[in-house]
SEROTI-950117 format. One line per field, with one value per residue (C-alpha): residue number from 1; chain; x, y, z. Coordinates in nm, 4 decimals, decimal comma. Example, Ala and Ser with C-alpha at 12.3 -4.5 7.8 and 13.67 -1.06 7.14 Angstrom:
resi	c(1_2)
chain	c(A_A)
u	c(1,2300_1,3670)
v	c(-0,4500_-0,1060)
w	c(0,7800_0,7140)
***
This chain:
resi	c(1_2_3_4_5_6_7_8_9_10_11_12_13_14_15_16_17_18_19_20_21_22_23_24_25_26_27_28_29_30_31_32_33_34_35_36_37_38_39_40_41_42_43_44_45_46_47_48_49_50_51_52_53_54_55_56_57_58_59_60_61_62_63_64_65_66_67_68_69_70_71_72_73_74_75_76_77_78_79_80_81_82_83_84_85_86_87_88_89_90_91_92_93_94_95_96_97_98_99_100_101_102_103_104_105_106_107_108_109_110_111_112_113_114_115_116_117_118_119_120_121_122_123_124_125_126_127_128_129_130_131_132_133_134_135_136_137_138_139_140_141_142_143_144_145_146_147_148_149_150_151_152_153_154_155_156_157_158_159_160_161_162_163_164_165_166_167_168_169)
chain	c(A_A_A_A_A_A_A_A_A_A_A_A_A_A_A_A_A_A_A_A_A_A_A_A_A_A_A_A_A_A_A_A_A_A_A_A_A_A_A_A_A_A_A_A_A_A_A_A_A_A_A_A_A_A_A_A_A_A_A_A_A_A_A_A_A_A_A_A_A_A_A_A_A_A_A_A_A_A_A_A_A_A_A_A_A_A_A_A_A_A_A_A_A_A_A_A_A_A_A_A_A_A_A_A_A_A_A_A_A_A_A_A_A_A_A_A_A_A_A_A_A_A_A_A_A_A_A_A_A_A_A_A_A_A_A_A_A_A_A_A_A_A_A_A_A_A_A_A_A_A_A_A_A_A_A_A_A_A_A_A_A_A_A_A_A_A_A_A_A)
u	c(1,6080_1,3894_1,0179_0,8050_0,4784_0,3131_0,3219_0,0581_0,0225_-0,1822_-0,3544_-0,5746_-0,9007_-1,1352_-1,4483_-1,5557_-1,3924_-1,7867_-1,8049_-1,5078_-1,5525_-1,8713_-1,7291_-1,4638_-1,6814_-1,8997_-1,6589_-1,9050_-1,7400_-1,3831_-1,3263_-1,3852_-1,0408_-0,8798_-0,5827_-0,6254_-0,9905_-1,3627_-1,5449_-1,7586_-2,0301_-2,2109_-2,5520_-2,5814_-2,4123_-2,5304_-2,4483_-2,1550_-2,0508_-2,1068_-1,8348_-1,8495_-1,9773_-1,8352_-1,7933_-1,6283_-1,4293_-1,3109_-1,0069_-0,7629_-0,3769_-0,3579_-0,5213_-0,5545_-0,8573_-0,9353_-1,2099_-1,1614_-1,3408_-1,3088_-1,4663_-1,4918_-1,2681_-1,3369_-1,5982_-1,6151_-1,7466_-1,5514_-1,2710_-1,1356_-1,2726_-1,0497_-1,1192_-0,9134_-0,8616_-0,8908_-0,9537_-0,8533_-0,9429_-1,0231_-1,3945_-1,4515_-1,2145_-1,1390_-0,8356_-0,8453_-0,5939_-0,4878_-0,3594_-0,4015_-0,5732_-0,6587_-0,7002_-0,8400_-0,8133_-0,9779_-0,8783_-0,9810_-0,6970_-0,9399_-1,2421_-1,0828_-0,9756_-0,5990_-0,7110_-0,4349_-0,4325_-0,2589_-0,1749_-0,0303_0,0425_-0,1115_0,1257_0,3428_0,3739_0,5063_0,9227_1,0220_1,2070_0,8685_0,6846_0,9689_0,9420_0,5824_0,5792_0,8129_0,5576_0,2439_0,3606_0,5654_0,8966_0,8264_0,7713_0,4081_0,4993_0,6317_0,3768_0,0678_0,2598_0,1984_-0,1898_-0,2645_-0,0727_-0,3001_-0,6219_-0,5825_-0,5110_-0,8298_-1,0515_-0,9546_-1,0200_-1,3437_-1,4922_-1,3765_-1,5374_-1,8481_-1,8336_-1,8265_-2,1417)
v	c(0,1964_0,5293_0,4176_0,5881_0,6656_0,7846_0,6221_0,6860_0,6790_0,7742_0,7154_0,8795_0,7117_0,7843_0,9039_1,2258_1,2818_1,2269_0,8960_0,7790_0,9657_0,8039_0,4326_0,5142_0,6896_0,3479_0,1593_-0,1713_-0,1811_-0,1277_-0,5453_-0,4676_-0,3686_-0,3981_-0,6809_-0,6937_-0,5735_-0,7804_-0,4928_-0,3284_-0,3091_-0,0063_0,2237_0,2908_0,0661_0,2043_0,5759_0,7583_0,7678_1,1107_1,2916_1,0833_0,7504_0,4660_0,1430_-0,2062_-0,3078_-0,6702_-0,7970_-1,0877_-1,1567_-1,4806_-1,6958_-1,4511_-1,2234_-0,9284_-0,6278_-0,3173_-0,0013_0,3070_0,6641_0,8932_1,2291_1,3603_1,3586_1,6178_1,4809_1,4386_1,5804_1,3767_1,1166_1,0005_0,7428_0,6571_0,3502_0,3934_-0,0069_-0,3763_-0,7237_-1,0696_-1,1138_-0,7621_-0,4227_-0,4800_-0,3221_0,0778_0,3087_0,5117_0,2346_0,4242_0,6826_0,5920_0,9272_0,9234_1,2768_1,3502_1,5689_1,6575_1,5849_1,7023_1,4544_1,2201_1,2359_1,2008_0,9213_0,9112_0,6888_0,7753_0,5401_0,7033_0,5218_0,6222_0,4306_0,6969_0,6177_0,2815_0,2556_0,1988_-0,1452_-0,2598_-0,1819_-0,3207_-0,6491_-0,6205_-0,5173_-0,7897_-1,0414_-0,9014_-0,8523_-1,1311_-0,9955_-0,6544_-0,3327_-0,1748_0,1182_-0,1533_-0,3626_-0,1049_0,0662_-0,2761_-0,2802_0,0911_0,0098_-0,2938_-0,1456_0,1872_-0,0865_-0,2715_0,0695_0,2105_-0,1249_-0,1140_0,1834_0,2450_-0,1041_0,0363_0,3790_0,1852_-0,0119)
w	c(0,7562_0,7815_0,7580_0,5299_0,6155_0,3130_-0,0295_-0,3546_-0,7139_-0,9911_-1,2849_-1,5685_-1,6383_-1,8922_-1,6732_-1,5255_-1,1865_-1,0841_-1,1732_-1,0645_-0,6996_-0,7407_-0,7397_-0,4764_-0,2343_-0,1839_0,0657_-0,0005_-0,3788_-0,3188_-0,3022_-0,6729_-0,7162_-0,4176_-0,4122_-0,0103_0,0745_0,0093_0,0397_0,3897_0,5803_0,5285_0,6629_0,3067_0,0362_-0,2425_-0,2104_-0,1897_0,2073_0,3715_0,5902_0,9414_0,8083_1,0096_0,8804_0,8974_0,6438_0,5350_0,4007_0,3302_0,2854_0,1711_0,4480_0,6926_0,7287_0,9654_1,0144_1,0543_1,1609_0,9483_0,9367_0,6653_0,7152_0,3137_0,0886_-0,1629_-0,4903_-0,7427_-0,6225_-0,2668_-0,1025_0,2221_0,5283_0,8508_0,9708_1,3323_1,4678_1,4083_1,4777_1,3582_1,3708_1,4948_1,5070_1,8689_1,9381_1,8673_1,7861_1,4756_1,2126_0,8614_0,6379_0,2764_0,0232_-0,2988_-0,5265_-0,8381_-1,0635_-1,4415_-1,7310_-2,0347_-2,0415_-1,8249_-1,4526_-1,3149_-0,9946_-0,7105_-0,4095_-0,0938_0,2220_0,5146_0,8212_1,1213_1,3472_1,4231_1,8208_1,7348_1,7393_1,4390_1,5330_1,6274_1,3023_1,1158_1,2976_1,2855_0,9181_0,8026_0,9456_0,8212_0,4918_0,4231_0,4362_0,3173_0,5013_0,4650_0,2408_0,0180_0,0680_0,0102_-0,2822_-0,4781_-0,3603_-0,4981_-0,7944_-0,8515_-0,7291_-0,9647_-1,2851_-1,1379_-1,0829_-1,4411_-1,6481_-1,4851_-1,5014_-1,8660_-1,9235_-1,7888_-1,9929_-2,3334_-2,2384)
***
């Protein structure tokens, strides 16, 4: 089976491509709406990351937990915000190498904004019989494209309730 390294989806939310770059851009929030991630360890939670923040993220699949060290590669507001995932490890992102990019666009659809997610794995040195093995494993049967084009699915459902909740208030 040919692996595929990039997967996304969309959806339109009924914000201003600001405020919803606004809420994606602040790594700390993302365990919000994330199925896999509790949020990250940030210089500055509660702004909008700049282009070359680094920082740890923390997440969970089922019982297991790991960290990981990202840095920011795109931050134009309200338009793309984009990290790479570029280490990995239990307690701390110990073992480096390229291991994922995660791409947000925003783009205006009349007075509300057309959100699409993007995973693209990084791991293109790996054979492909090992990241099928490995996939398999870490996902519970499933390869990772199949795997992560569940979690954007299910984080876009989670960002849009949300911030639509938020614009009625």
């Amino acid at each position: 089976m040919a692996r595929r390294f990039t997967v996304s989806d969309s959806i339109v939310i009924e914000v201003p491509p600001e405020v919803a770059y606004e809420a994606v851009s602040r790594p700390a929030q993302m365990g919000r709406w994330s199925p896999e991630n509790l949020g990250a360890t940030v210089p500055t939670p509660d702004i909008s990351a700049p282009l070359g923040t680094t920082f740890e993220g923390r997440n969970k699949r089922g019982a297991f937990r790991w960290v990981t060290r990202c840095t920011v590669t795109a931050a134009d507001s309200g338009r793309r915000f984009a990290f790479r995932v570029h280490a990995i490890g239990l307690k701390r992102p110990r073992l480096r190498g390229p291991i994922a990019t995660w791409e947000y666009r925003f783009e205006p659809e009349g007075g509300a904004t057309r959100v699409t997610e993007s995973w693209t794995d990084d791991r293109r040195a790996w054979p492909a019989a090992v990241a099928h093995a490995f996939d398999r494993v870490a996902t519970g049967g499933r390869t990772f494209a199949d795997f992560q084009t569940d979690n954007i699915a299910r984080t876009l459902r989670n960002l849009k309730r949300e911030l639509e909740a938020e614009s009625v208030s």
